[in-house]
C-alpha positions in Angstrom: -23.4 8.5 11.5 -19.7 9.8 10.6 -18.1 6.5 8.3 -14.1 5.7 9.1 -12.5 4.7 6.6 -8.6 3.3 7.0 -5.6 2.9 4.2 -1.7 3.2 3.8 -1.4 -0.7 5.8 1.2 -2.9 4.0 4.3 -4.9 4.4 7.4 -4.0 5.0 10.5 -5.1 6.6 11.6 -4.3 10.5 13.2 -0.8 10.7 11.0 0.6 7.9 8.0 3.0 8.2 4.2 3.0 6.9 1.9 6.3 7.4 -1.9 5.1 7.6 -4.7 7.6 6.9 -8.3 7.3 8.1 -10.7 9.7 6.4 -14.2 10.6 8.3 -17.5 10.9 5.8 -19.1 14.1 7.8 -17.1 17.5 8.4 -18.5 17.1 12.1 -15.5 15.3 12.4 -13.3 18.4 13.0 -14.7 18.7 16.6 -13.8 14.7 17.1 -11.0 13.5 19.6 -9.6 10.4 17.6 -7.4 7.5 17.8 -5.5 4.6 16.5 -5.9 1.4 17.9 -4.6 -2.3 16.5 -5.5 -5.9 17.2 -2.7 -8.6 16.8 -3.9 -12.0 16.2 -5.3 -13.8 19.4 -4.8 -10.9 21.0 -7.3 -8.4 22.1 -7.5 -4.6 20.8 -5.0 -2.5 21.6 -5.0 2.0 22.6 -1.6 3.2 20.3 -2.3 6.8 20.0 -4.8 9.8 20.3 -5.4 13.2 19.0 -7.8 16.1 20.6 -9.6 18.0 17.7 -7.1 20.8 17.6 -4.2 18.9 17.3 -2.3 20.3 20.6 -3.5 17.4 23.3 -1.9 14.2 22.3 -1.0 10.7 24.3 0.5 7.3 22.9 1.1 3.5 24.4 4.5 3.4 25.5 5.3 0.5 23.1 5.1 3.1 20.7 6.1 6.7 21.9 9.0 7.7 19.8 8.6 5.6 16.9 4.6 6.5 16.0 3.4 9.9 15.5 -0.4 10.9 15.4 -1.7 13.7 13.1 -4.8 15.4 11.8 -5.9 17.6 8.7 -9.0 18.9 9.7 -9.4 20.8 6.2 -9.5 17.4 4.7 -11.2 15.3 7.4 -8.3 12.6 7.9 -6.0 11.8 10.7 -2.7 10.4 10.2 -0.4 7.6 12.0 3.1 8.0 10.9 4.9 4.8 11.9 8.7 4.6 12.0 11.3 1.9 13.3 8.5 -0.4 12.8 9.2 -4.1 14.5 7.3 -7.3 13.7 5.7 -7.4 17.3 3.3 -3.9 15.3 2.4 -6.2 12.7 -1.3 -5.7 13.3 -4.7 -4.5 11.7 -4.7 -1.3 13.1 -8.5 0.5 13.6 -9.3 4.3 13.7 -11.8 5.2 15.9 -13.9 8.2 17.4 -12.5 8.0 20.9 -15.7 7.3 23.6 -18.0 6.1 20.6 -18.5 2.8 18.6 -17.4 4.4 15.6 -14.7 2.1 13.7 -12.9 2.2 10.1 -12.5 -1.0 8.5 -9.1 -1.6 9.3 -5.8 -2.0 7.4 -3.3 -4.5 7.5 0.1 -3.8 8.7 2.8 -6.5 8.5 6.3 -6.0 9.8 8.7 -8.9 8.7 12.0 -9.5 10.6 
């Protein structure tokens, strides 16, 4: 079973930008659609963005479109969430995940002070 494994969370202040990485254990993971999703506290798990395995077929939540930006590199079995104009409402752990599966990273911490 592929491992997920999340880093790049931190804090930083409003306006500011983080890129988070999640790297996949198994080279099967070129064929994966993935995605980012984060879970505020007392708040349930949230869809931010996704990415097809070729790169071409993206989507994102609309508290995010323009500001995040989802990427992969197949050739080194990671996918990317470049986060910009961050606000303290994305202060989050933020997940990646194999989209339709069970498969889940750790997490990492993202904190956006104001």
């Amino acid at each position: 079973q592929v491992q997920l494994v999340e880093s790049g969370g931190g804090l930083v202040q409003a306006g500011g930008s983080l890129r988070l990485s999640c790297a996949a254990s198994t080279r099967a993971f070129t064929r994966y659609t993935m995605g980012w999703f984060r879970q505020a506290p007392g708040k349930e798990r949230e869809f931010v963005a996704a990415i097809n395995w070729s790169g071409d077929n993206l989507s994102y939540a609309d508290s995010v479109k323009g500001r995040f930006t989802i990427s992969r590199d197949n050739a080194k079995n990671t996918v990317y969430l470049q986060m910009n104009s961050l606000k303290p409402e994305d202060t989050a752990v933020y997940y990646c995940n194999r989209i339709g599966t069970s498969t889940w990273g750790q997490g990492t911490q993202v904190t956006v002070s104001s």
